[in-house]
C-alpha positions, 0 to 999 in steps of 0.5 A: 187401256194397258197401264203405263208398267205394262208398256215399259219395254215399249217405250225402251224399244221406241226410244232407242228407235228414235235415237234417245238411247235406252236403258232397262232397269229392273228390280232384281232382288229384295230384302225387308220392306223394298217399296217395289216386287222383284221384276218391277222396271224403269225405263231410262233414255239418254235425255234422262226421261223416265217412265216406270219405277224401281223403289217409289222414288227413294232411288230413282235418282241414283239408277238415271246417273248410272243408266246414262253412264251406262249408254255411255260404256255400253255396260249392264250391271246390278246395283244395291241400295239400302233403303233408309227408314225415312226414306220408306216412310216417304214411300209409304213403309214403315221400315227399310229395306234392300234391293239390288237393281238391274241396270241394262242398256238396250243395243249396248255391248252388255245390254239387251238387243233391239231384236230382243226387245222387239220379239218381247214388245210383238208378244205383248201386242199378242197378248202372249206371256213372254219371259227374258232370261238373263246370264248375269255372269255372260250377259247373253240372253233369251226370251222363252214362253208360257210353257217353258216356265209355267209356274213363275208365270202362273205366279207373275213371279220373276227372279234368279235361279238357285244359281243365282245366276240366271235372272228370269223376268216374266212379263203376262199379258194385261190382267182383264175381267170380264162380267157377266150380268151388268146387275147392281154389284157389276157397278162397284166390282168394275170400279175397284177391278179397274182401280187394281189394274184389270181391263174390265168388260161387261157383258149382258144382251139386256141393254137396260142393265148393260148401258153406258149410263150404268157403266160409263167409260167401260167396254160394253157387250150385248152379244150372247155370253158366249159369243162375246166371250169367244171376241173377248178371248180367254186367257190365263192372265183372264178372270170371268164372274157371273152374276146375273143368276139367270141360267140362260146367261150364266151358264153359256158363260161357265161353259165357255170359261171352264174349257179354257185356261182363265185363272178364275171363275166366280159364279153368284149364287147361293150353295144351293143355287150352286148345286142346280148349276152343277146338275146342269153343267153335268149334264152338259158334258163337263166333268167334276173336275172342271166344274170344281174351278168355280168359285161358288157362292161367289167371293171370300166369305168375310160376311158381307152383306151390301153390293159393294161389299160383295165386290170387296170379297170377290176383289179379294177372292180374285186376287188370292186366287191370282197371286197365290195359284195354289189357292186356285179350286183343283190345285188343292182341297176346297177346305185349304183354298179360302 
């Protein structure tokens, strides 16, 4: 299901569509303890609905008085807030901070086009990344793509240029993780995958380890790895763990994933478990280089020992790899990855 900061343009083009007017409101910049990243949105309708969030509700109030001001005058412009002490202690900071917010009326004289807004929401449906880049000083527009920006969207990183004119918002297609092998350590991996915001399949052609008794509620696949991985489709914004130590299901997997551009892979299996993987794949065609992007023995080594534990340390892996991409196996010697 596509988390509700997923779906933010969405509702903006909806409600406008309908009549309620919208506003877009962005986190822009920050400074200290902001209780939201830059890029974070709410979105505002003229009957003062409210979907998404600017600051964990420290200053949601002050953004709604102004969208509806701005509905109004048809105005964009960027607030600042200071945010008190107390006020990030009810968020959950231990101190304050400062950021400067966004705010945009769809089909406003200044604000953001409902053809713009629709070309963004068509993108999300394809699953393509997708970026808005702003003239602060002009208030026109454009949307560009993956290629033209790679490394903000590598990073999910917005922000302005060294001008600090120009604001750049990127929007990736949902995170997603699929597993292979729907073995003891699947159970609590998809769990805390889907709590961090990941779409999670499993996939496994043994039904008795891949059953919606073992995986309730989840995206189940018992086609071969491969063949499921190609319906699944691989993408930037998708990570692939192989867990089943069976070379049968995991390496049609690898092969599938390392001629894509899936921003992880992790393999379960021991360092020499590993090097009988290398061998094989090697042999399958593939060169070193692509093989070095599997993260093998799967998970940061933090010692742990129990099945949850181990997902703990794939979780985290994951997220390094996810939120730091110069981390990623290839970008940098192994020995400066962990």
């Amino acid at each position: 299901m596509t988390a509700e900061h997923d779906r933010i343009s969405e509702i903006a083009l909806e409600w406008y569509r309908k009549g309620k007017g919208a506003v877009l409101a962005t986190v822009v910049q920050t400074w200290g303890s902001a209780p939201r990243p830059v890029g974070s949105q709410l979105v505002i309708s003229g009957e003062a609905q409210i979907m998404g969030s600017v600051s964990g509700g420290c200053v949601e109030g002050a953004v709604v008085a102004e969208a509806l001001e701005a509905i109004g005058d048809g105005r964009a412009r960027i607030l600042e807030f200071g945010v008190s002490d107390d006020d990030a202690f009810a968020v959950g900071l231990a101190c304050g901070g400062t950021i400067r917010v966004m705010v945009e009326p769809v089909g406003g004289a200044e604000g953001p086009s409902a053809e713009l807004l629709a070309e963004v929401v068509a993108a999300h449906q394809a699953r393509s990344a997708v970026g808005v880049v702003t003239d602060t000083a002009t208030w026109q527009r454009h949307v560009i793509g993956l290629d033209q920006n790679p490394e903000a969207f590598a990073a999910d990183r917005s922000g302005f240029d060294a001008d600090g004119q120009r604001f750049t918002w990127i929007s990736n297609p949902p995170l997603r993780l699929a597993i292979i092998g729907g073995v003891h350590i699947a159970q609590p991996l998809a769990a805390m995958a889907g709590l961090a915001g990941y779409d999670v399949t499993v996939i496994d052609p043994r039904e008795a380890f891949a059953s919606v008794d073992r995986f309730p509620a989840l995206p189940i696949s018992h086609d071969w790895p491969d063949d499921a991985l190609a319906a699944h489709g691989l993408d930037h914004r998708t990570a692939i763990v192989t867990l089943t130590h069976d070379p049968k299901l995991d390496d049609p997997a690898l092969l599938s994933a390392l001629r894509s551009p899936v921003f992880y892979i992790g393999a379960l299996g021991s360092t020499r478990t590993h090097a009988k993987r290398v061998a094989r794949l090697t042999e399958a065609g593939l060169t070193e280089g692509e093989i070095a992007r599997i993260d093998a023995p799967v998970g940061l080594d933090i010692g742990s020992a129990t099945p949850a534990e181990i997902a703990v340390s794939v979780m985290a892996q994951l997220t390094q790899r996810l939120r730091r991409p110069e981390t990623r196996p290839g970008a940098m010697p192994r020995g400066q990855a962990a």
